[in-house]
Each structure stands twice: as structure tokens, then as C-alpha cells.
C-alpha positions in Angstrom: 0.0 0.0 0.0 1.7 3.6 -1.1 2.0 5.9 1.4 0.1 8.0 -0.7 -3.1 6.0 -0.4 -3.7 6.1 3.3 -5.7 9.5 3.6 -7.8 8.1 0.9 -8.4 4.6 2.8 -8.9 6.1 6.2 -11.4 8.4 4.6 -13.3 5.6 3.0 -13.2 3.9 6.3 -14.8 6.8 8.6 -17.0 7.9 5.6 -18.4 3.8 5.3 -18.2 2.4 8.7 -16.9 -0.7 6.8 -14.6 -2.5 9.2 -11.2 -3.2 7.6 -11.2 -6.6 8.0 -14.0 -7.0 5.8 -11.7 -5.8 3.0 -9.4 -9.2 2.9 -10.2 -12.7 4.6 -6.5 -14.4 3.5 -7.1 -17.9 2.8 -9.9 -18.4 5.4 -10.8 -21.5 7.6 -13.2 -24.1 6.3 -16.6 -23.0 7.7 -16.5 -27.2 9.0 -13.4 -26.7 11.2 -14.6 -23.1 13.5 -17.3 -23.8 16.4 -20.5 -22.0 15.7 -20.6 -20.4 19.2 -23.9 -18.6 18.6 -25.3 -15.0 19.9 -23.6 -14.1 23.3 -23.9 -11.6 25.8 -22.3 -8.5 23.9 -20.7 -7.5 27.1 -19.7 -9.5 30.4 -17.0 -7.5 32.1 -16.5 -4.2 34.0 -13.4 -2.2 32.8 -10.6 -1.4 35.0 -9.0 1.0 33.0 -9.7 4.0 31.0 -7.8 6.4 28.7 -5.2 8.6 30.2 -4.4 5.4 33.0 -0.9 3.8 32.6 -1.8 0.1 30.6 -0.5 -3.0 32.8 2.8 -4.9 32.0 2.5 -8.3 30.9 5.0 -10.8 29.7 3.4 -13.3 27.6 4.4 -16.3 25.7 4.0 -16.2 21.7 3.2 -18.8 19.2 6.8 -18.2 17.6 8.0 -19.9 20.5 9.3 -16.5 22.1 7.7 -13.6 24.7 6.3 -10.4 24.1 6.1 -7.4 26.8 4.7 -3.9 26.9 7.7 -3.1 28.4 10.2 -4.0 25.0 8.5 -1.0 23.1 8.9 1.7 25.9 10.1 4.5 24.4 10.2 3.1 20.9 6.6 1.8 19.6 2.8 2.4 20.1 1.4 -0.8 21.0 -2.0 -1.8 19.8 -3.7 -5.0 21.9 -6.3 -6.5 19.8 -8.0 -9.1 22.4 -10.2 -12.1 20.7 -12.4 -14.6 22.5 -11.7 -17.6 21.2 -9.9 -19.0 18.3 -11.4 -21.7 16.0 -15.3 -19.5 16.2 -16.1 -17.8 13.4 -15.7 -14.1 14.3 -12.4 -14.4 15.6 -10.9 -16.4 12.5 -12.2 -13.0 10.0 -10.8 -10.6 12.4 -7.1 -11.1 12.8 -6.6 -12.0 9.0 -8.3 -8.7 7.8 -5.0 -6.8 9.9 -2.7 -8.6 7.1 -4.2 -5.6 4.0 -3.4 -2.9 6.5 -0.4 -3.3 7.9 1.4 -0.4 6.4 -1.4 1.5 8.4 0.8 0.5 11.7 4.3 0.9 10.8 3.6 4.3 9.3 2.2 5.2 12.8 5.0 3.4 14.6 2.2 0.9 16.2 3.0 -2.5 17.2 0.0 -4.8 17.0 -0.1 -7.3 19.1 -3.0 -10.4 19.1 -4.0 -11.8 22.4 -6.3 -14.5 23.5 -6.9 -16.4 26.3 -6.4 -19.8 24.7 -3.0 -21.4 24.9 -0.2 -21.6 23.1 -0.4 -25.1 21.0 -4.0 -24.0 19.9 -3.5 -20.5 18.9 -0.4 -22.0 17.3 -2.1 -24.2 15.0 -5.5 -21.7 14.2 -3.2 -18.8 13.0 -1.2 -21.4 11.1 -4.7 -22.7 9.5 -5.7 -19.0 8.9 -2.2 -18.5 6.4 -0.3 -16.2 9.2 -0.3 -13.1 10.6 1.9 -10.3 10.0 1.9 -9.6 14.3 3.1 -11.5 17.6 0.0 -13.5 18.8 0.2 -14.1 22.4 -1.4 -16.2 25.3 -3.2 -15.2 27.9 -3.6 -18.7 29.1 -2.0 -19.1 32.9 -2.6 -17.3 35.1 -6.1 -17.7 33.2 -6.4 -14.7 31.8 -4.5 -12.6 33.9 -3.9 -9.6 31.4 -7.8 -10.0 30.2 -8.1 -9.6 33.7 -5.8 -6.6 35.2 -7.8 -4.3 32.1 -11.2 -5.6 33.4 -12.1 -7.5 30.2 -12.5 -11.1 31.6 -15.5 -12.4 30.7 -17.4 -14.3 33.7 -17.3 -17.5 30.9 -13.2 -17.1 30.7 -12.6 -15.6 27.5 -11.7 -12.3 26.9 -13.7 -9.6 25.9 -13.5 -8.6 22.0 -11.9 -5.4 22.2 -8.5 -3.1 21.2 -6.6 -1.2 23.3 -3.9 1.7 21.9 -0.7 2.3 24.5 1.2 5.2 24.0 5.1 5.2 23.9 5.5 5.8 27.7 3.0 3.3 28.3 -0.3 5.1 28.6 -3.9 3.9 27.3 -4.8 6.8 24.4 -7.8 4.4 22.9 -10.2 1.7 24.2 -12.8 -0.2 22.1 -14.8 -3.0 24.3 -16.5 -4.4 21.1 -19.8 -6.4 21.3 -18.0 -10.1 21.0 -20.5 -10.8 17.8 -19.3 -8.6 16.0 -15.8 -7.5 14.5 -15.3 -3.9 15.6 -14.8 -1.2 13.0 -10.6 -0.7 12.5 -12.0 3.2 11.2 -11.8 5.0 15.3 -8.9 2.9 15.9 -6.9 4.1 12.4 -7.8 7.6 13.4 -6.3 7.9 17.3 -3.2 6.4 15.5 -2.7 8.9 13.2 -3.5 11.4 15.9 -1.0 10.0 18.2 1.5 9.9 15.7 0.6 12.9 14.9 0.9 14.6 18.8 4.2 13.0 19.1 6.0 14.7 15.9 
């Protein structure tokens, strides 16, 4: 994606509401391997943060076989946490695949993205590998269950995570929260835009 082009898609994103994801699926996941989990409870959490509060620490193991910390991009990266439910349902398997068209969108706002569930390693391991890869570290959330999910006040009561996306400033503060209905894949158009601004506030 030129450089050139991102005014134009970021407009077309705030001026359709069409989330980002919808743009791209990758290879996809047979419809016969993802569990149909049904209509949930949109939300089933109280938040424990809110913009302007410092975001937790976490060290969390990644599917490459490494970790991944908050702390590693102090002073050097916006960190974007894009918690999903579950992997394997059919929601989550559309959302992290439509990230692949748009990451350009990230590096040109020095963002990290980072993918986080609550399921552990072996299985998020083999659904990225079934959805054709990701471009970002994907991380688990598994033991202590859930214990970032938790610190933000996104747990679910059932043990997943809420759906949601969280934007961390350089020093480590919270500049964007989006606690999604889990049916639905939230909008990448808001998120895009407090990027930019960011990046924007910090030239």
C-alpha cells in the first residue's frame, strides 16, 4: 500500500463504517473446522481502565516460540492490543486476517500490533497457522487464566476475553479503548484515526 493511499483509505473507512477486516479474509478456515458459538452476551466485564491510566505490564508467551512485553516497546513503539475470545469461532478467524491488507497503516504510525487471547499456546499455534499467518506476535493469555484480560477488566465471567483493542502510548499510557460487542468485529476506522493522531501529537 503507497503511502500515498492512506488518507484516501482512512477516509473511506470513517465515511463507510466498513470495518477493515472485511476488506481481505486471507485464505480463510473451512466454515466445517470453526465452532459456531452462537449470539452471546455483547458484554460481560467491568473495565478497570480508562484512557489517560498507565496500561499493565504483561509478559506473555508467543506462538513463535518467544515472549512479548509492553515493556520492550517503551520509548520506541505504540502498542496496539487486539484481544479475541476464542480461536477456532467464526468471528475471531475473520478478524485477525483482515490486519494482514493494513499493515502499512501500523508501521507508518510506529504501532506495534499485538494479538491476544486467552487460549493457549499449541492451539493459537495451529488456528493462526490454519488462517495462512499473521503479520503480528500472537500471544497467550492462558495461565494465570487470563491474567492480562483480567488486570484491564475484560474477563468475561465464561473465561474468554472480551473482543476489544486497546492503543498504548510510547510511555505506556492507554490513548484508545474499544470493548467491542463479542459478535461482531469492531470497526478498524476510530482505531486508524487515534493512531494517526497519536503519531501525529508526538512529531
Amino acid at each position: 500500500m503507497s503511502r500515498h493511499m492512506f488518507p484516501f483509505l482512512l477516509a473511506a473507512v470513517l465515511l463507510c463504517g466498513a470495518p477493515l477486516s472485511a476488506m481481505a479474509q486471507g485464505p480463510g478456515i473451512p466454515k466445517a473446522h470453526l465452532f459456531e458459538v452462537g449470539e452471546l452476551k455483547p458484554l460481560d466485564s467491568t473495565l478497570k481502565v480508562k484512557v489517560g491510566d498507565p496500561a499493565p505490564d504483561f509478559s506473555l508467551p508467543t506462538i513463535d516460540g518467544g515472549t512479548v512485553s509492553l515493556a520492550q516497546f517503551r520509548g520506541k513503539k505504540n502498542v496496539a492490543l487486539s484481544f479475541v475470545p476464542a480461536a477456532w469461532t467464526p468471528v475471531c478467524s475473520g478478524q485477525w486476517p483482515g490486519y494482514n491488507i493494513v499493515q502499512d497503516l501500523f508501521d507508518q504510525t510506529d504501532t506495534q500490533l499485538i494479538g491476544v487471547s486467552v487460549d493457549n499456546v499449541p492451539t493459537l499455534h495451529a488456528w493462526v497457522q490454519e488462517m495462512g499467518g499473521v503479520w503480528f506476535p500472537v500471544a497467550s493469555d492462558f495461565f494465570p487464566h487470563g491474567e492480562v484480560a483480567d488486570a484491564l477488566g475484560i474477563l468475561r465471567s465464561t473465561g474468554e476475553a472480551e473482543r476489544s483493542l486497546f492503543l498504548i502510548d510510547k510511555q505506556g499510557i492507554i490513548r484508545y479503548i474499544d470493548v467491542h460487542d463479542i459478535n461482531s468485529r469492531p470497526d478498524l476506522g476510530p482505531l486508524v484515526k487515534a493512531m494517526q493522531e497519536l503519531k501525529n501529537a508526538q512529531n
